[in-house]
C-alpha atoms as one frame of an Amber mdcrd trajectory, in Angstrom:
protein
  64.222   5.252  38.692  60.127   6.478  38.194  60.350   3.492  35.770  61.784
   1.131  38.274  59.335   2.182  41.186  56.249   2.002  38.490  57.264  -1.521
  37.807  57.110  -2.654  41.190  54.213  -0.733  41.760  52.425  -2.423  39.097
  53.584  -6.037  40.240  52.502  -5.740  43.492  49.129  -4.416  42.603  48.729
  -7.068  40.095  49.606  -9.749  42.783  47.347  -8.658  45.277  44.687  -8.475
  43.010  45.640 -12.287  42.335  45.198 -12.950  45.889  41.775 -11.699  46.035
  40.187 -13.763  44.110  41.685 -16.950  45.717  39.160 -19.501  46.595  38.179
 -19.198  50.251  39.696 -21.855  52.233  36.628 -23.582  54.541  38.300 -24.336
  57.928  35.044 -25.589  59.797  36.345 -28.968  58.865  39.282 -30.331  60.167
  41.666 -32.638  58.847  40.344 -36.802  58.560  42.488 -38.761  61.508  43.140
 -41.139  58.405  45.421 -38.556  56.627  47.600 -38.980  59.627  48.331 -42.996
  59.657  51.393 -44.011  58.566  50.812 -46.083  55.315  54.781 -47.831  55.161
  53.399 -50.752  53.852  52.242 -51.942  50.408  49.121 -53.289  51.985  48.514
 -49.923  54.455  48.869 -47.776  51.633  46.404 -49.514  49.689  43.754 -49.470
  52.469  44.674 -46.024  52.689  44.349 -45.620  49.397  41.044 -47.597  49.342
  40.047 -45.164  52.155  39.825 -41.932  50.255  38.440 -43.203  47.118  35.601
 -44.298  48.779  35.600 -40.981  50.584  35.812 -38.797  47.308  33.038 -41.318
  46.045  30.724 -40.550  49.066  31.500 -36.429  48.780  31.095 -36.856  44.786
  27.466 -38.428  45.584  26.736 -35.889  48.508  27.017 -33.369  45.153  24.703
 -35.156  43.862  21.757 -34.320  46.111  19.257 -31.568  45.006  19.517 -33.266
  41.228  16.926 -35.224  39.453  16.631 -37.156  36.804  18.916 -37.621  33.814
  21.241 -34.563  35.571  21.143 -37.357  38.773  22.043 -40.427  36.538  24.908
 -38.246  34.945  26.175 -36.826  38.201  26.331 -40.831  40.044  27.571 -42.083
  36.951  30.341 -39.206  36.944  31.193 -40.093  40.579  31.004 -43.771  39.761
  34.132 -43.328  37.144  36.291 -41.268  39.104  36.091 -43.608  41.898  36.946
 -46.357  39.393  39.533 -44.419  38.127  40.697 -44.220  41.910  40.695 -47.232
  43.000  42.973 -48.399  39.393  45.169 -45.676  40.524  45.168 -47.267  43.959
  46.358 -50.518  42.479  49.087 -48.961  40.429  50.915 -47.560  42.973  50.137
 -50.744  45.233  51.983 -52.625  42.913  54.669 -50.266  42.413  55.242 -50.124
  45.745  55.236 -54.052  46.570  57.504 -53.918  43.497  59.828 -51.139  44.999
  59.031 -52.453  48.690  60.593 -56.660  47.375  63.513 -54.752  45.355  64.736
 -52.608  48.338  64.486 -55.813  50.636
């Protein structure tokens, strides 16, 4: 039974140590009106898609500021792949979902 109640014990303090050092959440921002638009279409969900790469780019670049010189080229150049990288992903699932969209007409 002492075993049983030192178990728990242990589990619980080990989970709310977990939750301590969760990331803070910031809620000064509130949600973008875009993540709220129905995107039912091939076409909508690419311009949504479209949307928040360029978003991500434009936060990735805010990062940026502050840096100088080779750590500035690096840190564009980083934000420049990922929205590359977002925008092929983007196309992907456009196409899947024309694909998916023409099959389940």
């Amino acid at each position: 039974m002492k075993k049983n109640i030192l178990a728990v014990s242990l589990l619980l303090a080990a989970a709310l140590a977990g939750a301590a050092h969760a990331a803070e959440e910031d809620v000064t921002r509130t949600d973008p009106a875009r993540w709220y638009k129905a995107d039912d279409t091939p076409k909508a969900r690419l311009q949504n898609l479209t949307t928040e790469a360029n978003a991500a780019y434009g936060e990735a670049v805010k990062e940026c500021k502050g840096k100088r010189g080779k750590e500035l080229k690096a840190c564009r150049a980083e934000a420049g792949s990922a929205k590359k990288e977002d925008m092929e992903r983007a196309k992907r699932i456009y196409n899947d979902y024309k694909a998916t969209a023409g099959a389940s007409s």
